[in-house]
N, C-alpha and C positions, 0 to 999 in steps of 0.2 A: 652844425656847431660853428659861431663864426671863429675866424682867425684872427691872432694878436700877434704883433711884430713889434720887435726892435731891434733900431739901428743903433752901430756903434761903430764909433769914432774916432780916429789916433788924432793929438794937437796938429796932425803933419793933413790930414784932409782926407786920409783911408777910410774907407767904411764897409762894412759889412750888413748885410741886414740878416736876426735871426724870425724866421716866424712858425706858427704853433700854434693849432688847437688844442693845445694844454698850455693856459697864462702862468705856468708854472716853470717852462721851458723857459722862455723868451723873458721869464722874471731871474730868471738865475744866469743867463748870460748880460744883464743889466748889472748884477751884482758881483759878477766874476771880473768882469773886465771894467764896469762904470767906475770903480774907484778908481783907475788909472787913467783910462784914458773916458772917453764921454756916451753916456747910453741913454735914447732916450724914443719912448715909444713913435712910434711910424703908422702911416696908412698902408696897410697890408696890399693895397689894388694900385699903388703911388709909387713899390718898390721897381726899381730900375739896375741896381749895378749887382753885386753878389750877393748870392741868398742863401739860407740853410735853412732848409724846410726841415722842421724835426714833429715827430708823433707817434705816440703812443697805437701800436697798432700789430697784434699777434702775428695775425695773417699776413700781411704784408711782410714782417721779417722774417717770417718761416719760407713765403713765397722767394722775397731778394736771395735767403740766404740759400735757397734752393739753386737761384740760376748760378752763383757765385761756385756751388761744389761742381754742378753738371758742367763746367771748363776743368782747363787744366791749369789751375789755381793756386799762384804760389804763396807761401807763409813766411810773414814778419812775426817778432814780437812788437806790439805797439800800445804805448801806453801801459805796459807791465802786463800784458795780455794777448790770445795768439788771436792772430789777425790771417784770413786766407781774402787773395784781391787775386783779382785777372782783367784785363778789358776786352772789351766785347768788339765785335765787329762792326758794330756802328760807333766806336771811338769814346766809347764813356768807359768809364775804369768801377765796379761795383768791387765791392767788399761786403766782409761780416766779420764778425767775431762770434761763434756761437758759445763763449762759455759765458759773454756777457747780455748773450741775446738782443743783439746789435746787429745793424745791416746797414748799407750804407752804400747809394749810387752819387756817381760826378760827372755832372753832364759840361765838360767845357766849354762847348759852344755858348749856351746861354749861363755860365757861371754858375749855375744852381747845384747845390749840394744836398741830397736827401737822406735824414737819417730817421729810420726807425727802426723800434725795441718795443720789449714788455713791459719795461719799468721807467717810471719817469723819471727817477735820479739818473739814473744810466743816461736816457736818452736826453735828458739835458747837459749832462758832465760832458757827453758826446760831440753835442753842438754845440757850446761856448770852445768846444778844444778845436774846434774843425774850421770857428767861425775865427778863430784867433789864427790858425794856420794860414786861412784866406786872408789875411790881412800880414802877416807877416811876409808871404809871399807878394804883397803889391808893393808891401815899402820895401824888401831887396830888391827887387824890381825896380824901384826908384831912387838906385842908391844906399840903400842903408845895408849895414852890419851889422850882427851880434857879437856881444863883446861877452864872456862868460865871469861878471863880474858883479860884485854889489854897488850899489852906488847912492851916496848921499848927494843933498844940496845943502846950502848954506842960504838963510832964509831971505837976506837983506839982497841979494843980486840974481841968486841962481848956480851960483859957481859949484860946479860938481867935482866932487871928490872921488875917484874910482878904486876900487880896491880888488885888485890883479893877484892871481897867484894857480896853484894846482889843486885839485880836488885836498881839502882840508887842510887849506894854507892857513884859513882863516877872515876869507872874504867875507862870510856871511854872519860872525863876530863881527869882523868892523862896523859892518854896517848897521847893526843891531846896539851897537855900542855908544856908536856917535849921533844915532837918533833918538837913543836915552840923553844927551844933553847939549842938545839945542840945535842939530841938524835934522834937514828932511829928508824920510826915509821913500827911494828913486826905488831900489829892485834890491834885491838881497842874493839873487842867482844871473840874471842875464840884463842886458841894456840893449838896445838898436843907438848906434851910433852913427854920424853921417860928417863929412866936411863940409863946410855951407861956410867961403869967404875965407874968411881968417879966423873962426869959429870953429871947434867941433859939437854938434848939437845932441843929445841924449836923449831920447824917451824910453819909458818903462815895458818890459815886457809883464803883462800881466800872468799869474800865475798864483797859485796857492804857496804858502810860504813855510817849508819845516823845519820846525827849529828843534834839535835835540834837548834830551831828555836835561842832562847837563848843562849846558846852557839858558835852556828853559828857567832853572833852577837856579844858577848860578846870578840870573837877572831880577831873582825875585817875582816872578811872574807865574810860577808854578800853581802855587795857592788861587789865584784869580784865573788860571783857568778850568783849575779843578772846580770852583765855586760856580761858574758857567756850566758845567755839563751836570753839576748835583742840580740843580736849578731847571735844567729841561732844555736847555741850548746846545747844539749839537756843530761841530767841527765837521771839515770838509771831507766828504763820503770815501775820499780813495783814504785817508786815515784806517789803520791796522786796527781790528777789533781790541786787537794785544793791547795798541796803546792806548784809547779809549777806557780798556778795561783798568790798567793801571794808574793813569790818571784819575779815576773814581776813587781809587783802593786808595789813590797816597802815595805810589808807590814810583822813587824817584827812578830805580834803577834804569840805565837804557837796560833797552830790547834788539834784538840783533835779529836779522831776517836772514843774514849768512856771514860769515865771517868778511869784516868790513863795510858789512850795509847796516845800519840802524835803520831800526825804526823808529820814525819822528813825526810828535803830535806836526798834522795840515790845518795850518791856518787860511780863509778864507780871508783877501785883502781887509775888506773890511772891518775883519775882527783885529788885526792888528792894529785898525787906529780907536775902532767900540772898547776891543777887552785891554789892549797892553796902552794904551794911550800915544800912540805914535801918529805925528803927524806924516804925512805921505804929500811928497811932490807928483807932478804930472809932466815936467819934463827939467830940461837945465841945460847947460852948456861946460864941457869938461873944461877943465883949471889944474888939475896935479892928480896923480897915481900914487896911491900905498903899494907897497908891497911887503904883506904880512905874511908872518910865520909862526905859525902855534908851536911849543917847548913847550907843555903840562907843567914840567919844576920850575923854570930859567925865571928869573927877577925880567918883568919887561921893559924894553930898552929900544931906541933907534940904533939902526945898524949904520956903519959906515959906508958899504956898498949892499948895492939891492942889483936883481936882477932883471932885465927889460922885457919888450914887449916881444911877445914870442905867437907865432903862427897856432899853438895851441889855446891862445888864448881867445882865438876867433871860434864862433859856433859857426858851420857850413852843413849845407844838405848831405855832403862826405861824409861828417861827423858826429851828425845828430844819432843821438842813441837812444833817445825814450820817442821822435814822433817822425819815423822815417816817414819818406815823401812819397806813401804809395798812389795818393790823387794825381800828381805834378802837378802841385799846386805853387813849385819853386822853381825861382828863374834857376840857369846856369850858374855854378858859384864865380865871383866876382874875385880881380885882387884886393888881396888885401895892403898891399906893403905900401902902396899913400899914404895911408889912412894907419897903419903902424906906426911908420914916419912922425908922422903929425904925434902924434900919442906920446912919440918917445919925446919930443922934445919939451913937455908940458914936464913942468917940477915934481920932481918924484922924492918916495923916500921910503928905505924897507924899515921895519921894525921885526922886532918880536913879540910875540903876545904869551899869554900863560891861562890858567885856568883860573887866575885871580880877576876878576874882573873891573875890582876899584884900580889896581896898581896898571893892568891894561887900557882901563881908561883912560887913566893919565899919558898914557905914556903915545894912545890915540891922538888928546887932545894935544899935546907937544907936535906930534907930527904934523897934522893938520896946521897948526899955527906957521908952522914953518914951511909950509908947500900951497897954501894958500895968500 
C-alpha cells in the first residue's frame, strides 16, 4: 500500500510532515490546520525534518499498548481522555489510550512520531493534534508565546486587534462579533505571539472552534448549521453526540456536560469560513487589546478602566490543561514579562458586552474605532 504525506507549514517557516497509508489521515491534517497556516502534499521518500507516521493498524496498537502497561506507566487526562505514557530505556517515551484505541511512540532522536489505532477518525484527529504539538514546540522554541486570546485583523494593513480577559469574559464573542463586520477572523481561543523589532507578530493557533448554543443562535447562524447536518455534512468528531442530536431536533437549549462546562457545537476551521461566511487571516501584527466582560442584563458600554496584561493570560507547558507535554515535545517555559511589557503599552480599552448582540456590536465597533 503506498504512502501519502503532507507537509505543513506556519507563515514563520515550521513544518511538520504528516504521512499515511490511509489518504484519509494526511487529508484531514491538510484541512485541520491548511486553513491557517499552509498544507500541502509532499514526497513521502523526500521527508527530512519531523514526521507523524499515522495508520490504521489492530495489531500493532494492541502490540504498543501492550509494551506501554508491561512498565510502570503513569496516567494523564489528555485531550478529554485517559492517557497511560512511560519511557523506555532506549529514550523514546510510548503512550496509549485504550478507551480510544490509540497507541502512540516518540522517537526523539530522529523526530518521528508514530501513531496507531482501529479507527481512522481517531487515528487521524490524533495526528493532526500531535502534528500541531510538534510545531508548537519549535516556534516556542524559537521565541514565540501563546497568548489565551481571540484575535482579529483589519483587512487593509493587518493590524490585530486582541481580546484579553478570564475564561467567559467574552474573548470568543468579540471575536465572532467583529468578523461579522468587516474584520478577519485570526483565532477565537489562542494566538502564538512573538517581538520581532518594534512589532509584535501574531499567527494563528489552529484548532476546531465552539461556539455555544446561545451565541450560535444569538448570531443567527443556528439555522444554517442545522441545514448542513440535515443535508449529510458532518461537524468535527470530538463534538457531543448530545449536541449533534439537538442541533437536528431544533433544539436551541445549551447542554451542560457538568456544572459550568457546555457543551458546544465544533466547528472545523474551515466550516467557519464555507458554513458562517467568515473571512480567516493567516497571520498580523498586534495594534490594541479589548478587554471584555459579559453582564447577560447591562446596556453595553466602554469602561472607563480595564484591566491589564496578567501572567494568566500566557498559555505555558505549567498550564496547559487539555494537551499535557507527555512526548517533551516543549522547550523549557520562557519569560514572559518583555513580551507583557510590549503588550501593555499597545492602546487598550475594556467594555462590557451583553447577550444583545446588535447593541454589543456597536459598542465593539466604537471600541475598535478608538484603539485602532
Amino acid at each position: 500500500m503506498s504512502t501519502t504525506a503532507t507537509c505543513i507549514e506556519t507563515p514563520d517557516g515550521q513544518s511538520v510532515t504528516v504521512l499515511s497509508a490511509t489518504p484519509a489521515v494526511t487529508a484531514w491534517a491538510a484541512r485541520y490546520m491548511g486553513t491557517w497556516w499552509n498544507a500541502h502534499p509532499t514526497d513521502p521518500s523526500a521527508v527530512t525534518g519531523p514526521m507523524v507516521v499515522a495508520d490504521i493498524d489492530q495489531a500493532e496498537t494492541d502490540a504498543l499498548t501492550g509494551r506501554v502497561l508491561a512498565g510502570d506507566a503513569e496516567e494523564v487526562t489528555y485531550a478529554n481522555s485517559r492517557m497511560v505514557h512511560r519511557t523506555t530505556s532506549a529514550g523514546s517515551t510510548i503512550a496509549a489510550q485504550p478507551g480510544d484505541f490509540l497507541a502512540y511512540e516518540w522517537l526523539p532522536a530522529s523526530r518521528r512520531l508514530r501513531i496507531v489505532g482501529k479507527d481512522a477518525t481517531a487515528v487521524a484527529t490524533g495526528a493532526a493534534r500531535l502534528a500541531r504539538e510538534i510545531v508548537r514546540g519549535r516556534l516556542l522554541a524559537d521565541g514565540w508565546h501563546i497568548l489565551h486570546a481571540s484575535a482579529v485583523t483589519r483587512p487593509t494593513d493587518g493590524a490585530t486587534l486582541l481580546a484579553l480577559g478570564n475564561k467567559g469574559a467574552g474573548k470568543t464573542t468579540s471575536g465572532f462579533l467583529l468578523a461579522r463586520c468587516g474584520f478577519h477572523l485570526l483565532a477565537n481561543d489562542r494566538v502564538f505571539v512573538r517581538a520581532e523589532g518594534d512589532r509584535v507578530r501574531v499567527l494563528p493557533w489552529p484548532s476546531a472552534a465552539a461556539i455555544g448554543f446561545g451565541l450560535l443562535d444569538a448570531l443567527g447562524w443556528f439555522e444554517t448549521v442545522r441545514e448542513r447536518l440535515l443535508s449529510g455534512e458532518a461537524m468535527h468528531p470530538t463534538q457531543s453526540r448530545r449536541v449533534t442530536d439537538a442541533l437536528l431536533a431544533g433544539n436551541r437549549t445549551p447542554l451542560w456536560k457538568s456544572p459550568g462546562r457546555e457543551l458546544k457545537p465544533q466547528f472545523f476551521p474551515d466550516q467557519l469560513r464555507d458554513w458562517l461566511s467568515l473571512t480567516l487571516a493567516t497571520e498580523g501584527t498586534a495594534a490594541a487589546v479589548l478587554f471584555p466582560t459579559i453582564a447577560p442584563d447591562a446596556d453595553p458600554a466602554l469602561a472607563t478602566t480595564s484591566r491589564g496584561i496578567e501572567p494568566g493570560d500566557f498559555f505555558t507547558g505549567a498550564t496547559e490543561d487539555r494537551y499535557p507535554d507527555v512526548f517533551g515535545l516543549l522547550p523549557p517555559p520562557r519569560d514572559t514579562r518583555d513580551l507583557a511589557d510590549r503588550l501593555a503599552q499597545l492602546p487598550h480599552q475594556g467594555l462590557t458586552l451583553s447577550h444583545d448582540t446588535s447593541a454589543s456590536t456597536v459598542a465593539l465597533e466604537k471600541a475598535a474605532s478608538q484603539v485602532l
